[in-house]
Structure formats: C-alpha cells, structure tokens
N, C-alpha and C positions, 0 to 999 in steps of 0.2 A: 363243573363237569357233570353230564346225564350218563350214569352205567345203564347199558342195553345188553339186555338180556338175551344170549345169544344160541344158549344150550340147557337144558333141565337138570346139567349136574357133570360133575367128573366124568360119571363111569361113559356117560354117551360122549364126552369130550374125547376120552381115550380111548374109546369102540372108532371115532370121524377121524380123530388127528394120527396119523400115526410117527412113531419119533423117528425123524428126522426126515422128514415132509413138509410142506409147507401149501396152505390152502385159501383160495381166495374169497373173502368174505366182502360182501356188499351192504354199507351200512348208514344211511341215510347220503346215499345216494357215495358216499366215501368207498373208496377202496381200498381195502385193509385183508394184507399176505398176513397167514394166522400160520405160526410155526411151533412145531411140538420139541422138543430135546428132554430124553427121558422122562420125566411124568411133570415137568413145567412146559408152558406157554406161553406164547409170545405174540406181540400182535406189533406191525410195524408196515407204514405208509404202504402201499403196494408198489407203487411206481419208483422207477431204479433212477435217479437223481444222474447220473452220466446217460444216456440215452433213453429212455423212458419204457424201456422193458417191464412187463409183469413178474414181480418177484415171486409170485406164486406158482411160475412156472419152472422156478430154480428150487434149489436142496437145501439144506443147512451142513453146517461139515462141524468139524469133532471141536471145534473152538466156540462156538456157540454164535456163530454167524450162518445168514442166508446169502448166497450166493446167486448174482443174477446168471442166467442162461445165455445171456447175450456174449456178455465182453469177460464177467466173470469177476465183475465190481463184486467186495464184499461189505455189509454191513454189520455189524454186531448188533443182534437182535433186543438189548440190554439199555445201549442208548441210541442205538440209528448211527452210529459216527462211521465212516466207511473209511476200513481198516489204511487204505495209501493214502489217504486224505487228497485223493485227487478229483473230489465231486461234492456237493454238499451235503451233511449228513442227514437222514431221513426222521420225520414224527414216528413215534413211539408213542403206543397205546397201556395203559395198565388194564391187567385183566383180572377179574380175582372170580374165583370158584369155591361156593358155598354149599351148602345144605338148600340151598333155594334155587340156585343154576352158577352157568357160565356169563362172565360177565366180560364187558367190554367199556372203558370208559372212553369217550370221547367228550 
C-alpha cells in the first residue's frame, strides 16, 4: 500500500470536509467520495456499485453511511458493505492524519 498525501494536516481537513458531507477526490487517476462524520474520515470507492452514480454527490446520515443521490443505495463508510445487500459492496480506503498531513492509502 502507497499513502498519498492528500492535505497538510487536520485542521485544513476540518476547514474542506465539513461533517456530514461527502467530497470527490481524484487520486491516481481513482475516484475516491471522501466523507467526514464528526471529526473522523472516511474514504470509499466513489462509484455506487447498483447503478454507477457519484457518491460524492450524496450525504452521509446519522449511522455512519453515504447514501447515493440516485436510488438511495447505502453504504457503511467503515467497510463499503451496502446496508440491503442488494448490490456489491464498495473498496474502502484507510486514511490516517498526523502531524505531517492527511493521508490516504491506496
């Protein structure tokens, strides 16, 4: 796994992401919906595995899942697994944030 460096630190993490937002990041060439829920983040496939909608244009809601805009498919931002199990569950990124930036593994 290469972590890419995607932000110089928390505090601009928490200034771009706001919670319970979700934001598209493009990252070697991947598409990765970047979702905040109080002061954790989350990084998960972008594309909605039941019709291929942008997750980054949907919410997250009080369970700790993104919710696509389209149909209204949800994923648990945690492991990708989409709550009715009626579509396949999405990749999941680890991210970790240090004293050196925001990180993203792929």
């Amino acid at each position: 796994m290469q972590w890419v460096k995607i932000l110089s630190g928390k505090d601009e993490a928490l200034k771009r992401i706001k919670p319970g937002t979700t934001q598209l990041l493009v990252v070697h060439e991947q598409r990765i919906c970047l979702a905040r829920i109080e002061n954790e983040f989350f990084a998960i496939e972008d594309k909605c595995s039941h019709n291929g909608e942008s997750l980054s244009k949907g919410k997250t809601n009080y369970v700790g899942e993104v919710v696509c805009p389209w149909h209204g498919y949800r994923f648990n931002l945690r492991t990708g697994r989409e709550s009715g199990e009626r579509s396949r569950d999405l990749e999941t990124y680890p991210v970790k944030v240090d004293e050196s930036g925001f990180y993203i593994g792929l």
